[in-house]
N, CA, C and O of each residue as an XYZ file, in Angstrom:
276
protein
N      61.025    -55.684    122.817
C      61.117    -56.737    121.836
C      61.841    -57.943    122.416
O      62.955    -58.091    122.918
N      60.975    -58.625    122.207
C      61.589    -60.482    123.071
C      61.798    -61.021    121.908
O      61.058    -60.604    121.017
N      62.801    -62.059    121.531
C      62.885    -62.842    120.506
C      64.293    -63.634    121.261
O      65.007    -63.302    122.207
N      64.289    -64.842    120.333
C      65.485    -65.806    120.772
C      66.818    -65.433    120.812
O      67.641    -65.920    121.587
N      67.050    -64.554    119.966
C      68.511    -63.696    120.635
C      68.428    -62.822    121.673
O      67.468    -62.056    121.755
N      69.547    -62.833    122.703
C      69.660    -61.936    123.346
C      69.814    -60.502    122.821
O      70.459    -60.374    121.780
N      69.252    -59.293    123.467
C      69.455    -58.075    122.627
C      70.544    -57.543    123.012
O      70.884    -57.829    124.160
N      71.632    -56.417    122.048
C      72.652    -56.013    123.055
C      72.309    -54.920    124.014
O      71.244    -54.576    124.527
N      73.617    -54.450    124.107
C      73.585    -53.240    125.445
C      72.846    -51.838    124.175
O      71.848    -51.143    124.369
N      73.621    -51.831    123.156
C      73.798    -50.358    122.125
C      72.293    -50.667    121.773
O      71.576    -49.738    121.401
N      71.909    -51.653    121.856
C      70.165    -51.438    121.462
C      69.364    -50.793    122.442
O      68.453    -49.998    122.213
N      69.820    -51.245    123.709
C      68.771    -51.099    125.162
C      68.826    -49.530    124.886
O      67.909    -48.737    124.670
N      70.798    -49.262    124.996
C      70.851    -47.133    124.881
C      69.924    -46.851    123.627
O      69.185    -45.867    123.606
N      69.979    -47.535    122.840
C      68.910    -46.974    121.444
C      67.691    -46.385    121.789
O      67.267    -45.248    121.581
N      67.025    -47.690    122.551
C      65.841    -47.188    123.161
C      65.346    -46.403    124.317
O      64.256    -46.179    124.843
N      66.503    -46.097    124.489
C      66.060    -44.693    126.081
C      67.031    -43.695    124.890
O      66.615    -42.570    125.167
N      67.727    -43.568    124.125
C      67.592    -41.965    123.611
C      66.315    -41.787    122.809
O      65.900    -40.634    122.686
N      65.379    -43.164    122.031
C      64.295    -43.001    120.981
C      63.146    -42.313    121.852
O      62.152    -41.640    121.581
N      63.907    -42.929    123.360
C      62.462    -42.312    123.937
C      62.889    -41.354    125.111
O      62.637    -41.528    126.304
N      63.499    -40.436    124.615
C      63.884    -39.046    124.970
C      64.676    -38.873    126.223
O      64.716    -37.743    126.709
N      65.434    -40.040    126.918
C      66.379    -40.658    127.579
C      67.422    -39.358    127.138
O      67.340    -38.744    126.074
N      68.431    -39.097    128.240
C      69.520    -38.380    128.059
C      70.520    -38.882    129.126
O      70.265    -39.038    130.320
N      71.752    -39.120    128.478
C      72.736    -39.732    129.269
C      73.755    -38.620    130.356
O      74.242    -37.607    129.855
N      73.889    -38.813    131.218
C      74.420    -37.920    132.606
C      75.743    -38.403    132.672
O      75.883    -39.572    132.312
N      76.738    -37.800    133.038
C      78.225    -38.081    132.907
C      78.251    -39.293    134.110
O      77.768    -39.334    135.241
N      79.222    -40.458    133.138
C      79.348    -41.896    134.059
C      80.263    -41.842    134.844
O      80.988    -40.855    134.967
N      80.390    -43.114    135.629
C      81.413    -43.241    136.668
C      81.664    -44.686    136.044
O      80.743    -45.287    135.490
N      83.014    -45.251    136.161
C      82.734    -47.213    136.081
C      81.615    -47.508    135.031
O      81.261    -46.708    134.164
N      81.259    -48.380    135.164
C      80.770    -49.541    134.089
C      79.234    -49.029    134.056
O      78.546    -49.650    133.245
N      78.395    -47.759    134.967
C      77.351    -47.949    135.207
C      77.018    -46.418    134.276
O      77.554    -45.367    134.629
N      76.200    -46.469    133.233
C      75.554    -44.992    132.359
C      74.097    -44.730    133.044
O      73.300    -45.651    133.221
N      73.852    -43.493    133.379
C      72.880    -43.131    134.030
C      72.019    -42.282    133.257
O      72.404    -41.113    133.229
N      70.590    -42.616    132.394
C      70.076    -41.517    131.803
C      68.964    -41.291    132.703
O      68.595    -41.899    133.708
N      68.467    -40.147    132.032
C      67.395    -39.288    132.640
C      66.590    -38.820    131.736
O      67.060    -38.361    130.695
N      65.120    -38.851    131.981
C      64.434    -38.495    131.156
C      63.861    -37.060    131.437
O      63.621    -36.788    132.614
N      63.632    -36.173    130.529
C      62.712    -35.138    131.220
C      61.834    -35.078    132.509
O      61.847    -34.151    133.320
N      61.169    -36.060    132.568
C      59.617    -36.145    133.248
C      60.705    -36.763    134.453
O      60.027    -37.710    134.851
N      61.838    -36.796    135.182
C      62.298    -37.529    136.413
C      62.518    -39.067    136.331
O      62.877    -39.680    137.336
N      62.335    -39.614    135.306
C      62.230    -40.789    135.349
C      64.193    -41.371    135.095
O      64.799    -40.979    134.098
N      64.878    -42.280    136.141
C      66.081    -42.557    135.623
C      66.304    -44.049    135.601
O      65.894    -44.882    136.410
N      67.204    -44.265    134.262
C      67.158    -45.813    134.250
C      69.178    -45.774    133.813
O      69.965    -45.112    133.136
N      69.173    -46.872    134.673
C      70.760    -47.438    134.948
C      71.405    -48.434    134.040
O      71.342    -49.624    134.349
N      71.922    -48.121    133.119
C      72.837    -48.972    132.286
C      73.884    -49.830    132.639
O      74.825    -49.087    132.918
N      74.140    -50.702    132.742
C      75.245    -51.719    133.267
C      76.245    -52.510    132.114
O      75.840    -53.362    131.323
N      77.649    -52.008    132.224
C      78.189    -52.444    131.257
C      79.160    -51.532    130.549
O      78.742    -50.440    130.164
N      80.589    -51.921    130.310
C      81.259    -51.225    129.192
C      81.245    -51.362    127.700
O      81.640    -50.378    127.075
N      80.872    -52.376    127.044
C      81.263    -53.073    126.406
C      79.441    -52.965    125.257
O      78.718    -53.961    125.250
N      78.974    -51.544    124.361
C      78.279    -51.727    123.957
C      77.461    -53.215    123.360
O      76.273    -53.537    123.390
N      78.885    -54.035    122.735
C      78.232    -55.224    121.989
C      77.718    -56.374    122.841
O      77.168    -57.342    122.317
N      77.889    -56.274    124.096
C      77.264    -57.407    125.281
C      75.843    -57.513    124.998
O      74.852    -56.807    124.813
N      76.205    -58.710    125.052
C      74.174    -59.094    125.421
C      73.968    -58.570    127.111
O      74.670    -58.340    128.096
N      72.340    -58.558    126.656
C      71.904    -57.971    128.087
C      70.442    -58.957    128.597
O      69.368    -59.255    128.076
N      71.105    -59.218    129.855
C      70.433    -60.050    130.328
C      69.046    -59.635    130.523
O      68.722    -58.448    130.534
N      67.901    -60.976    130.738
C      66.396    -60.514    130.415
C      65.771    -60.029    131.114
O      64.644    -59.576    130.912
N      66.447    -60.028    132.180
C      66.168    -58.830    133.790
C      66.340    -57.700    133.506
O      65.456    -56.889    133.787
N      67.566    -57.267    132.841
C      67.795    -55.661    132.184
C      66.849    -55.502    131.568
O      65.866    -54.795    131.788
N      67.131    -56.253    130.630
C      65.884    -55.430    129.328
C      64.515    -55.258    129.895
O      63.825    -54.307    129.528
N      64.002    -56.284    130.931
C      62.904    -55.887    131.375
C      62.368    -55.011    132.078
O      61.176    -54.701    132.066
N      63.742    -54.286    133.133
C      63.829    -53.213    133.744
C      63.680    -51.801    132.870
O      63.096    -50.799    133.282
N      64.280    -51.927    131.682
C      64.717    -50.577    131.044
C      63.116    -50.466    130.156
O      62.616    -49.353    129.997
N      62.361    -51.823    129.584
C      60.847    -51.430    129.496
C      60.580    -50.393    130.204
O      60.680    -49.239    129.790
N      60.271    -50.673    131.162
C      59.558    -50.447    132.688
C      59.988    -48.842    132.931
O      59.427    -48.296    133.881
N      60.624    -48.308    132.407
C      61.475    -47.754    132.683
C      61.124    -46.097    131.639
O      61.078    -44.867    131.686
N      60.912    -47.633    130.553
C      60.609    -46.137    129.011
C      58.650    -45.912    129.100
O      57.928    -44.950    128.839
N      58.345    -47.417    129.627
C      56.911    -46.989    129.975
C      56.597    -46.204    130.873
O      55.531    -45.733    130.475
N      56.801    -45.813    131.704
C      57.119    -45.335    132.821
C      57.139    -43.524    132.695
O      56.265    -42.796    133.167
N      58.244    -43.107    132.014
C      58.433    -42.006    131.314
C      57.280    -41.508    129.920
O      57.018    -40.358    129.567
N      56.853    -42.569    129.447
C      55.526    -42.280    128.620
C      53.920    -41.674    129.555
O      52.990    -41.018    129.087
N      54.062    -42.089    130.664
C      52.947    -42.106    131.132
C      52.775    -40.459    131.635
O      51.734    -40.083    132.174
């Protein structure tokens, strides 16, 4: 979802647990989930309420499509 607000971080995690994403114990600022099927996508950030830049969000697409396939 693209729209004129930036989206936050707690949305991006929304959408890798909706899409069966599971989070792996962190180190620092970086959350690492994993999906069943091998697929892993890298969270950046402490601070759930941050906006996330449009490079992230476009990565973490990529990421849940990816794991659909």
């Amino acid at each position: 979802m693209i729209s004129g607000m930036p989206r936050k971080l707690r949305e991006l995690i929304a959408d890798l647990r909706r899409a069966g994403f599971v989070q792996e114990p962190e180190r620092g600022s970086h959350r690492k989930f994993r999906h069943p099927r091998g697929v892993t996508a890298i969270v950046s950030g402490h601070s759930e309420g941050v906006d996330v830049k449009p490079y992230h969000e476009k990565q973490i697409r990529q990421k849940i499509e990816q794991a659909r396939q």
